[in-house]
C-alpha positions in Angstrom: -3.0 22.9 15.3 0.6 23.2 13.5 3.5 20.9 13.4 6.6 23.0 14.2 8.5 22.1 11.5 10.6 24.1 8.7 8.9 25.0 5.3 10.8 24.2 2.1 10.7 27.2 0.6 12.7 27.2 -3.1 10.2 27.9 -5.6 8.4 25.7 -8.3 9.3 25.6 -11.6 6.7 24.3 -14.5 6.8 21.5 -15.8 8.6 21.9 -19.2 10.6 24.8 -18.2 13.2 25.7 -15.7 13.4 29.9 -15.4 13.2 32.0 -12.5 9.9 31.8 -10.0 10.1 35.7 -10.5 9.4 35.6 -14.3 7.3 33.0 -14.3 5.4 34.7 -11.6 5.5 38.1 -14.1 5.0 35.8 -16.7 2.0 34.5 -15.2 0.5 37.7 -14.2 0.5 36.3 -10.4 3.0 38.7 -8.8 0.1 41.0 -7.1 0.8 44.8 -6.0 -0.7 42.9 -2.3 2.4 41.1 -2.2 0.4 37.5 -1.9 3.8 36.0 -2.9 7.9 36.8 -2.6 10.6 35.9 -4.1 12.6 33.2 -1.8 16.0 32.2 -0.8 17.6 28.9 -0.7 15.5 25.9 0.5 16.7 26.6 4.1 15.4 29.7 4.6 11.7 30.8 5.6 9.2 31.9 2.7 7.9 35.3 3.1 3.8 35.6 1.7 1.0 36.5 3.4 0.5 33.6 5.8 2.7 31.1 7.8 2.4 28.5 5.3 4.8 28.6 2.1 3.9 29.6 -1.4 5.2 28.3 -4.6 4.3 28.7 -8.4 4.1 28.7 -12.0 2.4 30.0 -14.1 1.3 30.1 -18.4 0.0 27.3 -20.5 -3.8 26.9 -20.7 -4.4 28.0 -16.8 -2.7 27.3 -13.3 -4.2 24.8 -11.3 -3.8 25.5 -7.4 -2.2 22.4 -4.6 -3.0 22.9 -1.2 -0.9 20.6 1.0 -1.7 20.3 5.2 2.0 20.4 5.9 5.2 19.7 4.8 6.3 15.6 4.6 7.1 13.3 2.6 3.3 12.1 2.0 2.1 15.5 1.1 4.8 15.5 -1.5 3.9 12.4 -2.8 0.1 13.6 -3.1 1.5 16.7 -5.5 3.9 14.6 -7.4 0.4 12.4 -8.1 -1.2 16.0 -10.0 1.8 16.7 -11.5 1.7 13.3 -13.1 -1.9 14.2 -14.0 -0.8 18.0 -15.3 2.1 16.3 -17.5 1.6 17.4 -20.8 -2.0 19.0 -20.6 -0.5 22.9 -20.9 -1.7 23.4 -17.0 0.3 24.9 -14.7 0.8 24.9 -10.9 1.1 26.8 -7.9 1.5 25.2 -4.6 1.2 25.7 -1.2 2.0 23.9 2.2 0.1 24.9 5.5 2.0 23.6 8.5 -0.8 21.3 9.4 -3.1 25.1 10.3 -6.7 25.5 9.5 -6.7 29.3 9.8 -3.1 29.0 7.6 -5.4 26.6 5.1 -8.4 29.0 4.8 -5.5 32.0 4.3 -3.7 30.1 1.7 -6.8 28.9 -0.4 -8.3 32.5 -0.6 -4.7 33.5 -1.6 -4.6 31.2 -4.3 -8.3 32.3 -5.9 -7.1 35.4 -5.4 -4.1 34.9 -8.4 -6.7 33.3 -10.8 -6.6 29.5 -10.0 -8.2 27.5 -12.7 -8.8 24.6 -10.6 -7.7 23.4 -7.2 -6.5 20.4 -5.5 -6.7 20.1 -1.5 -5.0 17.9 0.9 -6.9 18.6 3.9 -5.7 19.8 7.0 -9.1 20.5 9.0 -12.3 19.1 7.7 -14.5 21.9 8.2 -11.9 24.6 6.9 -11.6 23.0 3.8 -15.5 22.5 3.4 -15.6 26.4 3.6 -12.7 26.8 1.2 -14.7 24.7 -1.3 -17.4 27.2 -0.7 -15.7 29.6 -1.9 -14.0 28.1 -5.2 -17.7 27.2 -6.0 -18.7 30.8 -5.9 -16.4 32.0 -8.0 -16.9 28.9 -10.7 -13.6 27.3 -9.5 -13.8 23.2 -9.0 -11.7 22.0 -6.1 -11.0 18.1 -5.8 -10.3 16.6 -2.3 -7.4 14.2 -2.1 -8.5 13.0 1.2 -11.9 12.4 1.5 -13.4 10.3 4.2 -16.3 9.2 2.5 -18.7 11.7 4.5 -18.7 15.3 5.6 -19.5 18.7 5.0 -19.3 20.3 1.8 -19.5 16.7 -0.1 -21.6 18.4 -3.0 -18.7 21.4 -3.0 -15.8 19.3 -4.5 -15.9 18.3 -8.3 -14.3 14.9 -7.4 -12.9 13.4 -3.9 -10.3 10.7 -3.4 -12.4 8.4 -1.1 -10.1 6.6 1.6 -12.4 4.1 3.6 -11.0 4.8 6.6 -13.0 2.8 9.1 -12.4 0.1 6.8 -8.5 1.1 7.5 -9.0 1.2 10.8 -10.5 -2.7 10.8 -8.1 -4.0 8.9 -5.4 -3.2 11.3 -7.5 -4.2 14.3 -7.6 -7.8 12.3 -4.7 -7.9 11.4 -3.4 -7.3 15.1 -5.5 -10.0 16.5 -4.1 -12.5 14.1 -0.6 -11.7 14.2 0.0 -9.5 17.8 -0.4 -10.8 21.4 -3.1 -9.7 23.5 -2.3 -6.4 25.4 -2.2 -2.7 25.6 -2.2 -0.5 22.9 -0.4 2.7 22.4 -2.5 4.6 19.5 -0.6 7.7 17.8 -3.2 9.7 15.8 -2.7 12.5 13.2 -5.1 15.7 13.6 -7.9 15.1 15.0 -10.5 17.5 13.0 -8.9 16.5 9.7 -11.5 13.4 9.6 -9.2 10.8 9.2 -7.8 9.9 12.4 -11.4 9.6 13.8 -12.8 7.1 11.0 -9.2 5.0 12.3 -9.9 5.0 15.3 -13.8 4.0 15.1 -12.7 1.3 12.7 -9.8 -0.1 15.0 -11.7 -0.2 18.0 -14.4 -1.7 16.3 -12.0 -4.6 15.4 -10.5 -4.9 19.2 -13.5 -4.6 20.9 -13.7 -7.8 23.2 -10.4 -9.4 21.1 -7.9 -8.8 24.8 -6.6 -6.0 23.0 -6.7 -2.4 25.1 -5.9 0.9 23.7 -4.3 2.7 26.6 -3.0 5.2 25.3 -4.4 7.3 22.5 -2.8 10.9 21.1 -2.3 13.0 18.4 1.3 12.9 16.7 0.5 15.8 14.7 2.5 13.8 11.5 5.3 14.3 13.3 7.9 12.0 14.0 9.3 13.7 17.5 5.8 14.3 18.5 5.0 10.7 18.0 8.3 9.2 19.2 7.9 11.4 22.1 4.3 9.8 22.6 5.5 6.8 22.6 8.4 7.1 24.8 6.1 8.5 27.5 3.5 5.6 27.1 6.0 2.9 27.5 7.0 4.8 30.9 3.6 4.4 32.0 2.6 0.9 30.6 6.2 -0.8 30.3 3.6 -3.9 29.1 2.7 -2.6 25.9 2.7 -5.3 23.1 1.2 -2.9 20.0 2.1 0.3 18.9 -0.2 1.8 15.8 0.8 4.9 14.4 -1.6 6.8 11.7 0.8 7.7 9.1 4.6 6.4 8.2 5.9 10.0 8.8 5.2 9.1 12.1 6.5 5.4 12.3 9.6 6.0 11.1 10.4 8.0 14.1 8.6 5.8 16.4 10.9 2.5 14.7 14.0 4.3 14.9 13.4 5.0 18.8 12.9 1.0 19.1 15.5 -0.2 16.9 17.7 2.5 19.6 15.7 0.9 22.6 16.8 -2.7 21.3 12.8 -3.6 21.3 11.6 -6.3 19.5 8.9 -7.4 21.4 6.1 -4.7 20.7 4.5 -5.2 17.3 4.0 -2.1 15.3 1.8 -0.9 12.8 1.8 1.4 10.2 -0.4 3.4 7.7 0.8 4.6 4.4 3.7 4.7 3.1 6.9 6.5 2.1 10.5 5.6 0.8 12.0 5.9 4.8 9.3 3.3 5.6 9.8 0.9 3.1 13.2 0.0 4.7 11.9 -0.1 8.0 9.5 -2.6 7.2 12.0 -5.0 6.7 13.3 -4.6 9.9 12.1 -6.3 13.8 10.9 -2.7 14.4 7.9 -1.8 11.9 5.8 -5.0 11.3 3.2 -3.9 8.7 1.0 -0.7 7.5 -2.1 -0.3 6.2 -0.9 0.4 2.8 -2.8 3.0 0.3 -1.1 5.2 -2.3 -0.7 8.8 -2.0 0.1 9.7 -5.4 -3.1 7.7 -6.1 -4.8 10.4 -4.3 -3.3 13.3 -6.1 -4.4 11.9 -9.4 -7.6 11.0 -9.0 -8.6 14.5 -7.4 -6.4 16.2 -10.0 -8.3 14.4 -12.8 -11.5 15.3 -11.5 -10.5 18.8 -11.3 -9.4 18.5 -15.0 -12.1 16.7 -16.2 -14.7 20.0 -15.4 -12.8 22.4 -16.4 -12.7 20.5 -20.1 -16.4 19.5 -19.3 -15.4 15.8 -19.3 -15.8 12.9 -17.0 -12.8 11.4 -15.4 -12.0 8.0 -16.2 -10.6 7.4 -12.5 -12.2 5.5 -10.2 -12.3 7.3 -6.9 -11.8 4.6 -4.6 -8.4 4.7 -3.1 -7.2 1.0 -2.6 -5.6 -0.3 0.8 -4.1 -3.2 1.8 -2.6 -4.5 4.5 1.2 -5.0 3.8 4.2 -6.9 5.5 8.0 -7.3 4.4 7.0 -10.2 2.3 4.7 -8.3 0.4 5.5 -4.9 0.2 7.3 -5.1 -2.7 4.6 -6.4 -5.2 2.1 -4.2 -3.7 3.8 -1.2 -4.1 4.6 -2.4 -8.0 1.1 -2.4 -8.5 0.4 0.5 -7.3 3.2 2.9 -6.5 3.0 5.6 -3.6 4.9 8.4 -5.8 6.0 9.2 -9.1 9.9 10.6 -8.3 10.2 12.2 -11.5 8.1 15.0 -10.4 9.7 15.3 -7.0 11.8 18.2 -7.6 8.4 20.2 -8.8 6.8 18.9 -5.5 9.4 19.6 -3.0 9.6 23.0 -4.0 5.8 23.6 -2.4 
């Protein structure tokens, strides 16, 4: 499943240095006679490489560690500005690449990255099972892979060398509470992310856990691909068909930003909607009528503990992190402190991550 959606495609830079990606790539001995990665354009023009998903590096220091992102938004960014927090300082290196939300582009892009000499890799899944058989892979050939999305069980657990753990039925509960307290008994209109990436479903088994028998209904339940047209469009469609709607959750704030820009447009202040995550575009929304709160959780979080794991057996240490990912529920009066204690990015690595 892919989200139709451009791929940033400038490339990375390291992290002490700013010269071309072509002699960093020479540099780095990762510029292959198989052509695994090109030299790009401007940000607004498509990356050529060997799949549909776009390729960034850099290489030197004491190794190149390897980011694969699902796709390309603002959380996914966040998640590599987390490792490159992580990397700071260390000598690593990083190549990156984004796979417009594919399996069959994730499998691609994670052999590709092997294939160049990876050290160590960091996933952000797309698909579950693809990513259990990438970790397959890295473990045959000694590489240690750490999940930055992991939803506490699955295949391949043994595979990864450390796993950012996201309780997401947990997640899913607290929303469903949350709802019954401070939402009026009605429909529901559910917008999912991927279903097959193993964290939509542990939502949705949480949340209905929480509404079962509360006068809450979920009537309508789809996948918004972490898109915001896809889940606006969702949404537009389902208040069509049930005009009676009085909760709107959406499984990631890519997705709710859309979905509160189409209300605020609508002049609709009588449906209370929920969030998950967080990124800057949300933050202002949820001090408006239109986004009422979001099951909050860091993404940088995630990128550092899996990229400390990874770290940590490569120098045949033990990582210091816990791997517990913390969530909250958060509201306009509370966003604020939460996301002091535990910010969602670190923007002075964004211009390294956006280049992915």
């Amino acid at each position: 499943m892919s989200e139709h959606r451009p791929a940033p495609t400038a490339p990375r830079s390291g992290l002490t240095a700013q010269p071309s990606r072509r002699s960093l790539l020479l540099a780095g001995g990762l510029l292959t006679t198989s052509g695994l990665l090109a030299a790009c354009g401007s940000s607004s023009t498509a990356s050529a490489g060997a799949s549909s998903g776009s390729v960034a590096g850099s290489g030197g220091g004491t190794g190149v560690i390897g980011i694969s992102l699902n796709g390309n938004n603002a959380y996914s960014s966040y998640v590599a500005e987390g490792v490159y927090k992580v990397l700071d300082g260390t000598g690593f290196t990083a190549t990156g690449v984004q796979n417009n939300f594919s399996s069959a582009t994730e499998l691609s892009n994670v052999q590709n990255l092997l294939a160049q000499g990876i050290k160590g890799l960091v996933v952000l899944p797309a698909d579950a099972t693809t990513i259990a058989k990438a970790a397959q892979l890295c473990v045959q050939q000694q590489v240690p892979v750490g999940n930055a999305l992991w939803p506490g069980s699955g295949e391949g657990a043994d595979d990864f060398a450390g796993k950012a753990t996201l309780d997401s039925v947990e997640g899913g509960k607290m929303i469903g509470e949350w709802l019954k307290a401070n939402a009026k008994p009605g429909p529901v209109v559910v917008v999912q992310g991927i279903v097959g990436q193993g964290f939509s479903e542990k939502i949705d088994e949480g949340l209905d856990a929480a509404l079962a028998g509360s006068g809450f209904s979920v009537v309508v339940r789809e996948q918004g691909f972490f898109a915001r047209d896809k889940a606006t469009q969702i949404v537009q469609t389902a208040l069509q068909a049930h005009p009676d709607v009085t909760a709107i959750v959406a499984y990631s704030a890519s997705m709710s930003n859309g979905i509160a820009a189409f209300l605020k447009g609508q002049g609709t202040t009588t449906i209370t909607h929920v969030s998950s995550d967080a990124d800057d575009e949300m933050i202002t929304w949820l001090k408006t009528p239109y986004l009422a709160a979001t099951r909050y959780y860091s993404a940088a979080q995630t990128g550092v503990v899996a990229a400390q794991a990874v770290l940590a057996k490569i120098q045949g240490t033990t990582s210091s992190m816990p791997d517990t990912i913390d969530q909250v529920m958060a509201t306009k009066d509370t966003i604020d402190d939460v996301v002091a204690k535990n910010p969602y990015r670190y923007e002075q690595y964004a211009a390294l991550a956006a280049k992915i």
